[in-house]
C-alpha positions as CSV (number, residue, x, y, z in Angstrom):
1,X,-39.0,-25.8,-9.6
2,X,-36.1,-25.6,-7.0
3,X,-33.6,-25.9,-10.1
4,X,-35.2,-23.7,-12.4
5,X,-35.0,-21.0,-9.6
6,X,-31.2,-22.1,-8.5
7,X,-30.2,-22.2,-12.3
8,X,-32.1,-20.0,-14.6
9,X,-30.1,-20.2,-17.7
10,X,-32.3,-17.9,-18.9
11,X,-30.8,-14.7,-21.2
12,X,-29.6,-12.2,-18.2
13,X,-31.8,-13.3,-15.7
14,X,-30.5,-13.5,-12.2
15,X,-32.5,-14.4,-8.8
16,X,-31.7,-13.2,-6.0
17,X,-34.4,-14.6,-3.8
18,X,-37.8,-16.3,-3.8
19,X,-40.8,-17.8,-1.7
20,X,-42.7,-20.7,-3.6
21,X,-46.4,-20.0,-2.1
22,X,-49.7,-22.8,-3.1
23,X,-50.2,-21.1,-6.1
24,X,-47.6,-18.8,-7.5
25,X,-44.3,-17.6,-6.3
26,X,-42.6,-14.6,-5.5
27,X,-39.3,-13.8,-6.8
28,X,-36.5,-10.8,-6.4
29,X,-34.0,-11.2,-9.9
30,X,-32.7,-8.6,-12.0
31,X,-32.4,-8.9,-15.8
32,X,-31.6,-6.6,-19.0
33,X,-34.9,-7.4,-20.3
34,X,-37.0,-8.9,-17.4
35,X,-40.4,-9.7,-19.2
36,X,-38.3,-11.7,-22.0
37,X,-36.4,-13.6,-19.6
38,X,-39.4,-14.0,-17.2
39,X,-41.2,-15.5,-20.1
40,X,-38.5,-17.5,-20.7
41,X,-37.9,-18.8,-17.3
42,X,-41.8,-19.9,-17.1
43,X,-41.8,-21.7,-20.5
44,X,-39.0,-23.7,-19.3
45,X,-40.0,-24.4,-16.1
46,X,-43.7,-25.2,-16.8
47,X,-42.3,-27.8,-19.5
48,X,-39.9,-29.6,-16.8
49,X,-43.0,-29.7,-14.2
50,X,-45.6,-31.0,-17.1
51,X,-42.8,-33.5,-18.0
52,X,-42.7,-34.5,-14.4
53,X,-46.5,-34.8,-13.8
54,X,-47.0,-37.0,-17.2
55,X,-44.3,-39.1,-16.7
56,X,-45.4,-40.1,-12.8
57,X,-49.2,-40.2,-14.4
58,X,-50.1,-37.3,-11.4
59,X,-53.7,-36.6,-13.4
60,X,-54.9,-34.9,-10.3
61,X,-53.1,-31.9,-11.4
62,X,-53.0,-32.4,-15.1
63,X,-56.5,-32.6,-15.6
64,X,-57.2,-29.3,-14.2
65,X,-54.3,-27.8,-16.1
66,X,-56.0,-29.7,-19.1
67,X,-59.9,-28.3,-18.4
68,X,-58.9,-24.7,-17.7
69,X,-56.9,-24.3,-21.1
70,X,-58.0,-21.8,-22.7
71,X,-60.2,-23.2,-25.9
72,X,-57.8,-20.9,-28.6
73,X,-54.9,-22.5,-26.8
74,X,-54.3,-25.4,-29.7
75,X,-50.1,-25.5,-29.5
76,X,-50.3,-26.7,-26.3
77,X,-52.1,-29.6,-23.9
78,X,-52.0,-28.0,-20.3
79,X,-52.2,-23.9,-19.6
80,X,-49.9,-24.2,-16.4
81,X,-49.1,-20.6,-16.2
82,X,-51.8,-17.6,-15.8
83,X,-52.4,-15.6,-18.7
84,X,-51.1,-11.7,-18.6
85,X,-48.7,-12.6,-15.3
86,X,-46.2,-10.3,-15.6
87,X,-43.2,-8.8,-13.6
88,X,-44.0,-6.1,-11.6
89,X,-40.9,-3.4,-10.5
90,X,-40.8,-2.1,-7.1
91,X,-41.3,1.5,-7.3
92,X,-38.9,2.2,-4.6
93,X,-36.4,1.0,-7.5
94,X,-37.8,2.2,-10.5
95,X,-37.2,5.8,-9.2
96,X,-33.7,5.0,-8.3
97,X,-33.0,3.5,-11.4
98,X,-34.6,6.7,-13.3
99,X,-32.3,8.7,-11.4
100,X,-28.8,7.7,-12.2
């Protein structure tokens, strides 16, 4: 997690700051197109942290991951990321950025 926030080498995406909390994190970046690379950024990283649980065999969190995939989910194994989670601007900045 700690080098996916360090290095995003995601599109545009930059991070500025973040706190990693038990079960999400917080994050301040800037992007041209902050869903996409957001989306990006979690694909990637939830891949890197899968890879990491299956390889040490940690099924204390992979077999929660596994039972609370959604059923339609057939592409994939484990649902480690929320469905809908989505960036959320600061309105403080939005207004600034509408302004200029």
């Amino acid at each position: 997690m700690l080098n996916s926030l360090r290095h995003p080498q995601t599109g545009t995406l930059k991070i500025y700051a973040w706190v990693i909390l038990e079960n999400h994190l917080h994050m301040v970046a800037q992007s041209q197109n902050l869903p996409k690379d957001l989306m990006r950024f979690k694909a990637r990283t939830a891949r890197q942290l899968i890879q990491h649980l299956d390889a040490h065999k940690i099924k204390t969190i992979l077999d929660p991951l596994q039972f609370y995939k959604n059923a339609h989910k057939s592409d994939r194994t484990y649902q480690f990321c929320q469905e809908g989670s989505h960036p959320d601007v600061d309105s403080k900045y939005r207004n600034a950025e509408t302004k200029s």
